[in-house]
KEKE-3310 file (N, C-alpha, C; in steps of 0.2 Angstrom, whole numbers, plus 5000, padded with zeros to 4 digits):
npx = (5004:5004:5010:5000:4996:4996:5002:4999:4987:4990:4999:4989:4981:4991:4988:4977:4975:4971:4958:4945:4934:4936:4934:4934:4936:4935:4940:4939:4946:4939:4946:4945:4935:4924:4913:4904:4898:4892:4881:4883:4898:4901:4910:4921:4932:4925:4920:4907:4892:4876:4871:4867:4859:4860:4871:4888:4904:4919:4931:4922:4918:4923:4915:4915:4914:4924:4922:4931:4930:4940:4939:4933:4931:4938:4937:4945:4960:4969:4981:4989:4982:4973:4955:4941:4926:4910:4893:4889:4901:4906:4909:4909:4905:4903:4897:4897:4892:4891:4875:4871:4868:4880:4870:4861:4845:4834:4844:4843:4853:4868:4887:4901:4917:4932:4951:4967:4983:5000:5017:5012:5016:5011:5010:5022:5030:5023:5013:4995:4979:4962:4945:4929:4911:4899:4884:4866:4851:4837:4838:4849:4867:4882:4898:4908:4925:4942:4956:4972:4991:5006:5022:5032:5032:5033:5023:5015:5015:5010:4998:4986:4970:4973:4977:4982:4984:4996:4995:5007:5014:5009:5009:4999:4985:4967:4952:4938:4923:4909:4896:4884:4872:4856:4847:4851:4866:4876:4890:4896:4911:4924:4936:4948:4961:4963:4962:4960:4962:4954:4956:4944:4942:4931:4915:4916:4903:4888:4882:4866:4859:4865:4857:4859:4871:4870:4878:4882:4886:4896:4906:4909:4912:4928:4931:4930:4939:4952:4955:4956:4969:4977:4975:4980:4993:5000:4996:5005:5018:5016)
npy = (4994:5010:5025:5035:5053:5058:5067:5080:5079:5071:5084:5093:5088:5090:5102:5102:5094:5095:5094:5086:5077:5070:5069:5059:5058:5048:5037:5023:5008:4992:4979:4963:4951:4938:4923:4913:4899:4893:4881:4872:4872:4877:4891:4905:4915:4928:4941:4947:4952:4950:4948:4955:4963:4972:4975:4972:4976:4970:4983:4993:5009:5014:5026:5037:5040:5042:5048:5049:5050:5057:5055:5042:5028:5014:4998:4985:4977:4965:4954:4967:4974:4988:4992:5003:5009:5016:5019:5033:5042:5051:5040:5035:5027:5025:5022:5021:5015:5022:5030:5022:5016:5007:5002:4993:4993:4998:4991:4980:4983:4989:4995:5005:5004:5009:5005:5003:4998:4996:4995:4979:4961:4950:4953:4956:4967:4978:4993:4997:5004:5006:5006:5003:4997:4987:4979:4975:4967:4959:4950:4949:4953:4965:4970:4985:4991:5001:5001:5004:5002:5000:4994:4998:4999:5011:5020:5025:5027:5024:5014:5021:5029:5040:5059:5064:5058:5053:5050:5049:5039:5028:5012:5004:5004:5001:4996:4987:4974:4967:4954:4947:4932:4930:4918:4910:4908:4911:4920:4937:4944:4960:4970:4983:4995:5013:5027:5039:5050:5060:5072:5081:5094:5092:5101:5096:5087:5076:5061:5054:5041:5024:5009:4995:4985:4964:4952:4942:4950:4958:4948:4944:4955:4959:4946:4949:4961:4956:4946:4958:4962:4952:4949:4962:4961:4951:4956:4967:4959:4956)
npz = (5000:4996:5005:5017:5011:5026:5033:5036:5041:5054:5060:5061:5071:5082:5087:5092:5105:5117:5113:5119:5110:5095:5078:5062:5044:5032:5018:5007:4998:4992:4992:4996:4997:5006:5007:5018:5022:5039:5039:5025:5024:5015:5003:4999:4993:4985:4971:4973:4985:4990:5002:5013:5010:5001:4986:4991:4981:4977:4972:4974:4984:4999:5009:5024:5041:5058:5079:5091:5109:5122:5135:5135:5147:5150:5149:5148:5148:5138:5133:5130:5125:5126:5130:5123:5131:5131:5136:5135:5128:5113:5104:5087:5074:5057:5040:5022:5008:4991:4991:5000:5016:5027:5039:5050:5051:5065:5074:5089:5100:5102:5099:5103:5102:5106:5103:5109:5106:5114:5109:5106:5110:5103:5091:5088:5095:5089:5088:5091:5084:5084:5079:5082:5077:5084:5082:5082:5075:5072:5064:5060:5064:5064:5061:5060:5055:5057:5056:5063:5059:5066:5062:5067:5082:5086:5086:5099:5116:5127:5134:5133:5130:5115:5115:5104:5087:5073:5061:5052:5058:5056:5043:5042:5036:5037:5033:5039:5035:5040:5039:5047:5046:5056:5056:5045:5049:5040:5033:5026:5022:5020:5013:5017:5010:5018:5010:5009:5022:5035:5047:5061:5071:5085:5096:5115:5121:5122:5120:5117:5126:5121:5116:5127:5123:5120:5129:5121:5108:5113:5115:5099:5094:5103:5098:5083:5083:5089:5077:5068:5072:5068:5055:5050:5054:5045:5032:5033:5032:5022)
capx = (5000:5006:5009:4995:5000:4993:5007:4999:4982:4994:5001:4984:4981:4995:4986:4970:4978:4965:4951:4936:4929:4939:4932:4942:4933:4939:4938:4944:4942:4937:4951:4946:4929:4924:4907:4904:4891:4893:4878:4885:4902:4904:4911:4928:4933:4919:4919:4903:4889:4870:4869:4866:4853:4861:4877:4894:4909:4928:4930:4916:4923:4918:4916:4914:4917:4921:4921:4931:4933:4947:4938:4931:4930:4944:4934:4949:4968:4971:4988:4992:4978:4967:4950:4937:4919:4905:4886:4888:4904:4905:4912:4905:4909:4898:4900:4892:4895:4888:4869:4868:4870:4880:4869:4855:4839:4829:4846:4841:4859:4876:4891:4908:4924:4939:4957:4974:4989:5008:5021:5008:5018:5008:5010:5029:5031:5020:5007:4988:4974:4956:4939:4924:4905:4897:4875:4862:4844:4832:4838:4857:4873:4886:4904:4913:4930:4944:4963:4978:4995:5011:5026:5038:5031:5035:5017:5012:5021:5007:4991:4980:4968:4976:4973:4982:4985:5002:4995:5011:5018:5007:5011:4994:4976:4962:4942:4934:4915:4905:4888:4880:4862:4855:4843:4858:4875:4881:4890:4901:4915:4926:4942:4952:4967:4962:4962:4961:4958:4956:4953:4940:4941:4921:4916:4914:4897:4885:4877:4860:4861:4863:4856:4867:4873:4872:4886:4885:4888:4902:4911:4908:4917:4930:4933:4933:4946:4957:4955:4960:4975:4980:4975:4985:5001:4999:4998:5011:5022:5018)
capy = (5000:5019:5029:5040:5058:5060:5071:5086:5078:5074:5089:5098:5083:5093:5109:5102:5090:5096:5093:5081:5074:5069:5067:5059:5056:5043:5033:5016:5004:4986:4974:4960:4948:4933:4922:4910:4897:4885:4874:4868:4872:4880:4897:4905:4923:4931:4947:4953:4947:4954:4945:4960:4965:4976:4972:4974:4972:4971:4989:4999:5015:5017:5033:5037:5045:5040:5051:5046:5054:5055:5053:5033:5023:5009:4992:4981:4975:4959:4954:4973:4978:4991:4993:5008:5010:5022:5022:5041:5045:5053:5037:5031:5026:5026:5020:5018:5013:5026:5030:5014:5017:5000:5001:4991:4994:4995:4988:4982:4985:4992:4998:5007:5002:5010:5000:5005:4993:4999:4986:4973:4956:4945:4958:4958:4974:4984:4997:4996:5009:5002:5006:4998:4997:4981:4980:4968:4967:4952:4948:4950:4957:4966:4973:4988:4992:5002:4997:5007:4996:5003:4988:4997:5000:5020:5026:5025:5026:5022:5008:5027:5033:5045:5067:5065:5054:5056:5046:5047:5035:5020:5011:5003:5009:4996:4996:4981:4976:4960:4953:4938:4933:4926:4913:4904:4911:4915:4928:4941:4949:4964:4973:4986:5000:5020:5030:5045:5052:5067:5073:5087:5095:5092:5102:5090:5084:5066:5058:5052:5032:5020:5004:4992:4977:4958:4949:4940:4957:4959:4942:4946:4962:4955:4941:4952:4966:4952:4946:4963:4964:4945:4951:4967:4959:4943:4959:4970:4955:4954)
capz = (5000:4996:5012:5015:5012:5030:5042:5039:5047:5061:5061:5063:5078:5088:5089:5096:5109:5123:5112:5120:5107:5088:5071:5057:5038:5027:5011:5007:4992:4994:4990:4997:5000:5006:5012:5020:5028:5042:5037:5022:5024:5008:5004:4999:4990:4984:4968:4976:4988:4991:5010:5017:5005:4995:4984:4992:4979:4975:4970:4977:4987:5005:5011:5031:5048:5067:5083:5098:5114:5124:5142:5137:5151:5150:5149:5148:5145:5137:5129:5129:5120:5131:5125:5130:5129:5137:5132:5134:5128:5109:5101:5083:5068:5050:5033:5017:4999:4988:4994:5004:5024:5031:5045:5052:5049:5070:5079:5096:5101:5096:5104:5097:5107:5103:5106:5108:5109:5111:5109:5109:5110:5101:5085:5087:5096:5086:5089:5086:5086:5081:5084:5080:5080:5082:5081:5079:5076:5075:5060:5058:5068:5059:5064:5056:5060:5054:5059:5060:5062:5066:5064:5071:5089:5089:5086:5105:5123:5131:5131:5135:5124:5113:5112:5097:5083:5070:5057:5046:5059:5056:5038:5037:5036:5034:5034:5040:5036:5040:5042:5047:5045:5061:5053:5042:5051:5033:5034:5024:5026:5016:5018:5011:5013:5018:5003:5012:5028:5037:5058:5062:5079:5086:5100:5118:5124:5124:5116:5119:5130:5116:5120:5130:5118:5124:5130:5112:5106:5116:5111:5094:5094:5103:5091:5079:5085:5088:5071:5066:5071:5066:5048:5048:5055:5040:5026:5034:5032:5013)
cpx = (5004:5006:5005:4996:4995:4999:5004:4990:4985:4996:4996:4980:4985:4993:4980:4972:4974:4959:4949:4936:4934:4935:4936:4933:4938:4936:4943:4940:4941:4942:4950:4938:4929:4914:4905:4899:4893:4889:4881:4893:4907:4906:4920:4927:4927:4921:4913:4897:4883:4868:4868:4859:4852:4870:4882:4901:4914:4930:4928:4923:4920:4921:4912:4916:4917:4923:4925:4932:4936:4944:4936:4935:4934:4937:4938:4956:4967:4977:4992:4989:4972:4962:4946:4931:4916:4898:4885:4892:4904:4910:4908:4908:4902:4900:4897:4897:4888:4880:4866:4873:4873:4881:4863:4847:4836:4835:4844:4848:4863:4880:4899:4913:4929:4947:4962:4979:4995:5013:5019:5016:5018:5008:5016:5030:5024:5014:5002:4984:4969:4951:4933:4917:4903:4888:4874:4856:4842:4836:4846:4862:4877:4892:4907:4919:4936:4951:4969:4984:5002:5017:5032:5037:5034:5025:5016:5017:5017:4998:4984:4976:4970:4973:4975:4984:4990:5000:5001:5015:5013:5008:5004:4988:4972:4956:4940:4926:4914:4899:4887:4873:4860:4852:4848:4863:4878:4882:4897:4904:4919:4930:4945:4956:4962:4966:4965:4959:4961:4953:4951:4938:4933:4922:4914:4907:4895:4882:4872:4864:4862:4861:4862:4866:4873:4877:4889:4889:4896:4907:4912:4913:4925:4935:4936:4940:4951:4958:4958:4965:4978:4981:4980:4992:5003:5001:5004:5018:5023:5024)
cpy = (5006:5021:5034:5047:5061:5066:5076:5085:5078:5080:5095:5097:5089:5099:5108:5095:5089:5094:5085:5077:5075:5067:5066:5056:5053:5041:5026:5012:4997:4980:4967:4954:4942:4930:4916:4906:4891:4878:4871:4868:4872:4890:4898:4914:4924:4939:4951:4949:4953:4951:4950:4964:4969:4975:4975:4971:4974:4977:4994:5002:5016:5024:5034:5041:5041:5047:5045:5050:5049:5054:5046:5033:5018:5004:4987:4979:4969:4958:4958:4978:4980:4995:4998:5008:5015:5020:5030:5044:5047:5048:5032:5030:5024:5025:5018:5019:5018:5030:5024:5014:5007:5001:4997:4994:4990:4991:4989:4984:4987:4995:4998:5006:5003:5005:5002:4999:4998:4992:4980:4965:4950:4949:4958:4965:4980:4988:4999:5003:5006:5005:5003:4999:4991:4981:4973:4969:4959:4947:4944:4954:4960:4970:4977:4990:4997:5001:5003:5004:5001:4996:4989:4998:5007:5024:5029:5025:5024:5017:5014:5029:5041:5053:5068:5060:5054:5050:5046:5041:5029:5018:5008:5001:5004:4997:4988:4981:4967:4959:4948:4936:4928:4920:4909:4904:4912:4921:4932:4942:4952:4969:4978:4991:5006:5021:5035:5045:5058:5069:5081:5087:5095:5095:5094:5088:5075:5067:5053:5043:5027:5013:4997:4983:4971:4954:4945:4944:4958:4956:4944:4952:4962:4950:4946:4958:4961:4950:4952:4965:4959:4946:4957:4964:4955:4950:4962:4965:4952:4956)
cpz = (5000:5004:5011:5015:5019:5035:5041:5041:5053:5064:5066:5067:5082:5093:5092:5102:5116:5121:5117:5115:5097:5082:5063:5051:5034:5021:5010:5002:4994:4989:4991:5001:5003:5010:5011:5025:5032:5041:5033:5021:5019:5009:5003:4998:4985:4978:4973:4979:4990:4996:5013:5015:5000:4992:4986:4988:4980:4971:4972:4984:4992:5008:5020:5036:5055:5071:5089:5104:5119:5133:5141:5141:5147:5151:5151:5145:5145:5131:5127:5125:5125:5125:5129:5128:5135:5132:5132:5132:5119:5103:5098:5077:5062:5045:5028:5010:4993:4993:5000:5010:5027:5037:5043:5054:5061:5075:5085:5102:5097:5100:5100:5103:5103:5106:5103:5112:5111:5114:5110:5106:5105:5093:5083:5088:5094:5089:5085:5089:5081:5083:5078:5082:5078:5083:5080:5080:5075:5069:5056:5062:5061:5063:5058:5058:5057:5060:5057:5064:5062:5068:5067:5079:5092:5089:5095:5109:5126:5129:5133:5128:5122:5111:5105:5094:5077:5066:5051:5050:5060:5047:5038:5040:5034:5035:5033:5038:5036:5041:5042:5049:5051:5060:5051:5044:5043:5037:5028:5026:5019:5020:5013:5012:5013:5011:5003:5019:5031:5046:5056:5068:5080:5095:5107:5119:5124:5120:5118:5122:5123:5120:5119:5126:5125:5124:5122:5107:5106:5113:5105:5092:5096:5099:5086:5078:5086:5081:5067:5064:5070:5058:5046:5049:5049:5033:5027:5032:5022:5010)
residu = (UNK:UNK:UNK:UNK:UNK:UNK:UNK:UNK:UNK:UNK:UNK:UNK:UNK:UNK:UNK:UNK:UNK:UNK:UNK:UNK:UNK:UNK:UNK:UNK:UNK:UNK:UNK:UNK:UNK:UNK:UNK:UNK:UNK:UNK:UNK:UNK:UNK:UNK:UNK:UNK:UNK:UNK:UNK:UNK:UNK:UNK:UNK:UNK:UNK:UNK:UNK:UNK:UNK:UNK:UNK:UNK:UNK:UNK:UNK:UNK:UNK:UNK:UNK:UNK:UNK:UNK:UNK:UNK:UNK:UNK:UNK:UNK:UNK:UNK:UNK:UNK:UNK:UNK:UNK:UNK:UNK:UNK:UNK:UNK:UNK:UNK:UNK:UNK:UNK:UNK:UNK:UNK:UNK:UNK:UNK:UNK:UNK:UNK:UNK:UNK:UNK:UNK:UNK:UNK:UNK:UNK:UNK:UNK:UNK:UNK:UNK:UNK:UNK:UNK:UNK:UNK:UNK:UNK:UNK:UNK:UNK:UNK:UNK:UNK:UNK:UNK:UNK:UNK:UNK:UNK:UNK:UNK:UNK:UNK:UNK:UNK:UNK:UNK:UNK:UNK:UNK:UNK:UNK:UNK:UNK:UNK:UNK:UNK:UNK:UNK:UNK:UNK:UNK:UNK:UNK:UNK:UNK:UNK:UNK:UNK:UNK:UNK:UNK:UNK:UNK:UNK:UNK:UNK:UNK:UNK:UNK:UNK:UNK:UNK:UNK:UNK:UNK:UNK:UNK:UNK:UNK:UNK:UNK:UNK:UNK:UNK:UNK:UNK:UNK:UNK:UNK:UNK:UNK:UNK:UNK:UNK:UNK:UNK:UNK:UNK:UNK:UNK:UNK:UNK:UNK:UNK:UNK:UNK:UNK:UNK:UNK:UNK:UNK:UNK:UNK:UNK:UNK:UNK:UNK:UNK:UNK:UNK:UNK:UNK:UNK:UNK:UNK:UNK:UNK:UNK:UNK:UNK:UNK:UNK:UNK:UNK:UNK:UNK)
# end
């Protein structure tokens, strides 16, 4: 992947270092699909897949924004990877492919958790920064995620959530997306490098309670951020 000419988003990080509340916009292409069902135990790589309801393919250009704030509540440390959430706090994430919002329709939950590694172990040193929205309604769960990898282990000094961000010191940017249908467990999945991105200071405040995810949720989210970072280290090594 090209390095993203991002230092002078970093740069414009430096100067808002107290802010609250961060808003970054992206774009990212879709390089890579795949779907797959455990009833029959068929499924491989995929050009393009209408499991969701509406077609996502090998090409198409996602366009997006997340929000994190910098007081999340800490959740958890495992293997060097500290994770944070709030149902109040200003941490979201959103994404769609042309006119078509990849969200759920009526979710009865959903929750974004953001994740900072430094020198995770299990990555060869390196430092991670993620965050993530996971949802589900009656019908279907789905995880969005986007990943920033850094292999050499300078991004970060510390496993805190960060006032700023130096994206020129992570080498690689990815956008996750997956869905799984509750009725068959099929489920998609689609991946791909940042294109662009950009950080817009937001003033602080809340945001209304969103409703609180089920432990399944939880796992789910989880699983997946780990996977995250198992897939970024595997291409970084390409």
């Amino acid at each position: 992947m090209k390095k993203l000419p991002l230092l002078l988003a970093g740069l414009a990080m430096a100067g808002s270092a107290n802010a609250a509340v961060l808003q970054f916009d992206f774009t990212a292409k879709i390089q890579e699909m795949m779907q797959f069902s455990p009833l029959t135990f068929t499924g491989g790589a995929v050009s393009s897949s209408n499991l969701s309801g509406s077609t996502v393919a090998v090409g198409d250009v996602i366009t997006g924004h997340f929000t994190y704030d910098t007081a999340t509540a800490q959740i958890s440390n495992v293997g060097g990877v500290t994770m944070f959430a709030s149902a109040q706090a200003q941490n979201a994430l959103a994404a769609a492919i042309g006119n078509n919002t990849l969200a759920l329709d009526s979710a009865l939950s959903s929750t974004t958790t953001v994740q900072v590694g430094n020198n995770v172990a299990a990555f060869g040193g390196a430092d991670t920064f993620g965050i993530a929205q996971v949802s589900a309604n009656a019908q279907s769960s789905q995880l969005m995620a986007l990943s920033l990898f850094d292999a050499s282990g300078h991004a970060f000094d510390a496993n805190a959530i960060p006032a700023t961000l130096d994206f020129s010191a992570f080498n690689n940017s990815t956008f996750y997306y997956t869905y799984s249908s509750v009725s068959t467990h099929a489920m998609m999945g689609a991946n791909g490098n940042l294109t662009s991105l950009t950080v817009t200071q937001l003033p602080s405040g809340n945001n209304p309670t969103a409703p609180v995810p089920e432990p399944e949720t939880y796992a789910m989210l989880l699983a997946g951020l780990g996977l995250l970072g198992w897939t970024a280290r595997r291409r970084q090594a390409r």
